[in-house]
N, C-alpha and C positions, 0 to 999 in steps of 0.2 A: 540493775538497780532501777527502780521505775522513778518516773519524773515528778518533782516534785512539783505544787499547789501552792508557790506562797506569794505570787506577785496575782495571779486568775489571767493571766495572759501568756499564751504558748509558749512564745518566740522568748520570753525571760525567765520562764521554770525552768525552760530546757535550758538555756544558759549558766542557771543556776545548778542546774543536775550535772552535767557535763563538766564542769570548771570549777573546781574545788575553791579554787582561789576567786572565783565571783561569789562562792557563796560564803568565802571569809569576810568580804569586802561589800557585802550586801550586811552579814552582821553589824559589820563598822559602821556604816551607814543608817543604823535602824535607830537613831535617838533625834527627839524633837518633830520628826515627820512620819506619815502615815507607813505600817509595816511594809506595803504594798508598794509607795512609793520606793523605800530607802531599799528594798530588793533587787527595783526595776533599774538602780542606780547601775550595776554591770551592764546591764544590756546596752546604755548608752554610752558608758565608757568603751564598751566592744565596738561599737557602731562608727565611734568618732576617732578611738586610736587603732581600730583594727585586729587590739590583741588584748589579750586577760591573764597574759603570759608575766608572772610576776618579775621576770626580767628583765621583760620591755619595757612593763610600768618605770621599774626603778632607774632605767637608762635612758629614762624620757628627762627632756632639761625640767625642774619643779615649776617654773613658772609657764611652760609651754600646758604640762599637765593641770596644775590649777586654772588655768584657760580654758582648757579641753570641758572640764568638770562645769564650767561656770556659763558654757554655753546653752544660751536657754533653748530648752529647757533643760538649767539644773542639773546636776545628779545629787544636789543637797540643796537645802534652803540658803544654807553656807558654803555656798561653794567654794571658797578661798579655802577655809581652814580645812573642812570635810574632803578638800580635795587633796590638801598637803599630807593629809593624816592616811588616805588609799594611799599617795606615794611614800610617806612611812611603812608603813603595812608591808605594800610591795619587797621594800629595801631591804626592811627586815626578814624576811621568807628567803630572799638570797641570800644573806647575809647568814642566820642563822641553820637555814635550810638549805642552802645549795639550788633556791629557788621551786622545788618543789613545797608545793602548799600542804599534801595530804602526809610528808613528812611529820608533820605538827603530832599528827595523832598515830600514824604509823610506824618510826622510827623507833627500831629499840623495843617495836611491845609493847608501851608504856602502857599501866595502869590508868582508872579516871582519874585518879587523883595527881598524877604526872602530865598527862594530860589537861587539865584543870590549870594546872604550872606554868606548861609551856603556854598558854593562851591567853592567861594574864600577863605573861612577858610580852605581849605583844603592843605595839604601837596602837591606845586608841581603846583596848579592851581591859575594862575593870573587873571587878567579879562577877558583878551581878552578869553580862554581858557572856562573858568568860563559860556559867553556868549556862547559861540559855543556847548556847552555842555548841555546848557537851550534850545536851540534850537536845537538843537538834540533830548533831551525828547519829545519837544514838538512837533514837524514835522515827529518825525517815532515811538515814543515810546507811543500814547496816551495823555500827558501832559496833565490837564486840568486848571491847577492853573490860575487865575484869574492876569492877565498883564502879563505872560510867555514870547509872544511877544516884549513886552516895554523895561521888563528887559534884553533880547536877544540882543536888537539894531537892527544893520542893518540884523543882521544873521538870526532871526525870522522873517524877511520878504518872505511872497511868492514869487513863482516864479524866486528863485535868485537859484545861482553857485558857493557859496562863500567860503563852508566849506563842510566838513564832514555831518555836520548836513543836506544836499542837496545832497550827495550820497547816490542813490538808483539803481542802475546800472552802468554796464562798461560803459554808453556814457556818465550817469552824471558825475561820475569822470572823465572823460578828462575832460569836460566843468569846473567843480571846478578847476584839471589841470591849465588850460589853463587860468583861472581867476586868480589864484595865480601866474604865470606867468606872467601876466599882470603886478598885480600889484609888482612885484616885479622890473619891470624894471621901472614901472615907478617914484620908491621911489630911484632905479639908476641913473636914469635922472637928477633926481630933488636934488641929492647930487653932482652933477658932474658940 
């Protein structure tokens, strides 16, 4: 599987490519701050707790790990809550997973649409999140699950700009950039 492009800094695609559960935990991470930033958030939980092992996370005391996260720099602009929410995350992957993260979408076979399921169950991911994250498996990770696509929405469409899941170099992120940009005025427009 080749490495992924979503932070533009080595030492954290590879982190991200490698560590299933960093790149779960970089999706959690991607609301309110730059996509680049809330990616690079594993790298420096690796760096500070040594492990990206969802079992470590969740056997860490929560207040030692909201610590870990809140040391600047950050791995969120909020690092209290965005930190309790990675040791939810964590807890749940063992809890529901036996701590295996690639479980989520391997277990069983599941369809996108089961898949889609299990990832809104998760601590922290809503739909919208849930979708960009299906399409993300699917468009840079391999995916093969049978309606990956469907279940994604517009995000598993080719040829688009829309998310995360469509960075794969410094021009496609402007171009995502520059899409969320868009639509962000024009949800301004249309309140105004």
């Amino acid at each position: 599987m080749s490495t992924l492009h979503l932070v533009g800094e080595a030492e954290a695609d590879r982190i991200l490519s490698e560590h299933p559960f960093a790149l779960l935990t970089g999706m959690l991470l991607d609301q309110q701050i730059p996509m680049e930033v809330a990616f690079d958030g594993p790298r420096k939980i690796l760096e500070r707790l040594g492990s990206l092992d969802p079992v470590t996370i969740a056997a860490t005391d929560p207040e030692e790990f909201i610590a870990l996260c809140a040391t600047p720099p950050s791995v969120h602009r909020f690092p209290k809550s965005m930190g309790q929410r990675v040791h939810d995350l964590a807890a749940a992957v063992v809890q529901d997973y036996d701590g295996d993260t690639e479980a989520i979408w391997t277990e069983g076979g599941p369809d996108g649409a089961e898949i889609l399921k299990r990832l809104k169950a998760l601590p922290g991911y809503g739909d919208q999140k849930a979708r960009i994250f299906l399409a993300l498996l699917g468009k840079q990770r391999g995916l093969q699950a049978e309606g990956w696509r469907q279940a994604a929405g517009d995000y598993g469409q080719d040829g688009v700009h829309m998310s995360i899941a469509d960075v794969t170099s410094a021009e496609s992120l402007q171009q995502v950039r520059a899409y969320k940009k868009e639509k962000k005025a024009a949800a301004k427009a249309a309140r105004a």
